[in-house]
N, C-alpha and C positions, 0 to 999 in steps of 0.2 A: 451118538458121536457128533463133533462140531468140527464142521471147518472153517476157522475161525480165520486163517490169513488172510485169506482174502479180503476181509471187510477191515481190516487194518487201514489207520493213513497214517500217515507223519509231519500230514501239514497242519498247523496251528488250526483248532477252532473257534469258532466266533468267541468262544468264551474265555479265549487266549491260553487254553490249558493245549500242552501238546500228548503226543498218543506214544504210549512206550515202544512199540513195533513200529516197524514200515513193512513195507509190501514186497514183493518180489519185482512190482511194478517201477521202480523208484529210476532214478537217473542219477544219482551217486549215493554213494554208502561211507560210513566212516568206520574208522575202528570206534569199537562198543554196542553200533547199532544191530538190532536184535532183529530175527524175524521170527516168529511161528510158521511151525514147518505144516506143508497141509495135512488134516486125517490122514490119516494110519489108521487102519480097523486093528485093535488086538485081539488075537484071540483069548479063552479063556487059562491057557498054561501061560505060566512066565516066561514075556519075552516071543511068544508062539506070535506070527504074523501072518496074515491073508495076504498068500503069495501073490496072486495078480491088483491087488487093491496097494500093494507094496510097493511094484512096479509101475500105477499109475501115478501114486504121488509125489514118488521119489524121484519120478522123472520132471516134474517141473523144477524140483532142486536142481537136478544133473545141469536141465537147462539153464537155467539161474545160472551157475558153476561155470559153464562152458562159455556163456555170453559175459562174465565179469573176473574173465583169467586171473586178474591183478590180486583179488581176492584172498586170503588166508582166510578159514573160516574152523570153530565148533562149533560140533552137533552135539549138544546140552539137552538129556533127555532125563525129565521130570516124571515123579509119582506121588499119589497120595500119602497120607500117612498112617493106611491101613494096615500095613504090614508092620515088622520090625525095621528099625534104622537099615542094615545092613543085609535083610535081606532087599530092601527097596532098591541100594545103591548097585547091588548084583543083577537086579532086574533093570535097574536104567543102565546099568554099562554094555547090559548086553544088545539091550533095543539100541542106544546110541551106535554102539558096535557092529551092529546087524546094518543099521543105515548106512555106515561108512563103508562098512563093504560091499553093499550096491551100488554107492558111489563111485567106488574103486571102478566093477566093472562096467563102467559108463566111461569108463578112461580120464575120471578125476584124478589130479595129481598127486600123489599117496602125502606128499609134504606140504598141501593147502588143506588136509582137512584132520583136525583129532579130534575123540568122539570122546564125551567126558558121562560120566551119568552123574548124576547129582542128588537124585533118588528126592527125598522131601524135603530137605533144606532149604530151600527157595519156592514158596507158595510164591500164588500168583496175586500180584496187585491189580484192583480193576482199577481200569483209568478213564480217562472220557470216550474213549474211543469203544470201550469192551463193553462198557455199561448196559447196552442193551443189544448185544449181539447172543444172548443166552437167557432170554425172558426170566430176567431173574429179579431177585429185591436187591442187590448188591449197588452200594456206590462209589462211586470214585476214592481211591482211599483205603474201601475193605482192602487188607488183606488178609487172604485165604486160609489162614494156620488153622491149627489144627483146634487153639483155640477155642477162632473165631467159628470154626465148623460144628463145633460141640454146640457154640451157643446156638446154632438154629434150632428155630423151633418146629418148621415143615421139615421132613426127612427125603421129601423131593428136593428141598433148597441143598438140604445136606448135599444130595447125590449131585447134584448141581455142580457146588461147588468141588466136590471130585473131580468131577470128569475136566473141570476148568484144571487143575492144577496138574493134572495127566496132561502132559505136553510135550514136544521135543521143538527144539528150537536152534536157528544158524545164529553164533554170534561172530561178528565180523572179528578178528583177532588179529589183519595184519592185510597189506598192502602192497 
């Protein structure tokens, strides 16, 4: 597994490309801006979560939540395209589902937060910032379809790019 938020920025790099996330870090947020939410361990049944690994990650969101009241936010939770269409989107709504209602009893406001799954419809694009946070061949630009996953040719890069597009993510939705 990767825990990917944290190495996220949103400030311009030398190279003047900006980075699609920001960080939990950040000092304002806007509507659209995305975060990746931290690891989540899954388990192997769909939608199955490691209850205390649950509670550790989801409490920096709480936190996040609690210190930027203003906030409206979705929880956008992404899958491979291993499975079929529809069962993927039943497995992201329930993981999205499952986070909101941790949320909840963290005393989140039931009306700052909807939890959408999205299942594989939106692979993930690497950007400058993600390039080498997953020791991988991928450049700015891949994105992740299912494709582009077929084309590889290591089936480590394959799995690779799996576990990248297995994500759940806050997007800011309101103010």
């Amino acid at each position: 597994m990767f825990l990917i938020s944290a190495c996220f920025h949103s400030k311009q790099l030398e190279n003047k490309h900006t980075c699609s996330y920001k960080t939990f870090n950040e000092e304002t947020y806007n509507v659209g801006d995305k975060i990746i939410m931290p690891e989540i361990r899954l388990g192997t049944r769909p939608a199955s979560i490691m209850q205390s690994h649950l509670n550790d990650s989801l409490l920096i969101v709480a936190d996040f939540l609690k210190k930027h009241q203003e906030l409206v936010v979705e929880i956008r939770s992404h899958t491979d395209f291993r499975c079929t269409d529809s069962l993927n989107l039943i497995l992201a709504q329930r993981r999205a589902n499952k986070y909101r209602d941790f949320l909840l009893k963290k005393s989140i406001n039931p009306n700052r937060i909807t939890a959408i799954g999205i299942g594989e419809a939106e692979p993930f694009i690497i950007d400058d910032c993600t390039k080498d946070l997953y020791l991988n061949p991928f450049e700015p630009g891949d994105t992740l379809s299912e494709k582009f996953i077929k084309g590889l040719k290591r089936s480590k890069d394959r799995e690779t790019a799996h576990k990248i597009n297995r994500r759940s993510e806050i997007v800011i939705i309101g103010k």
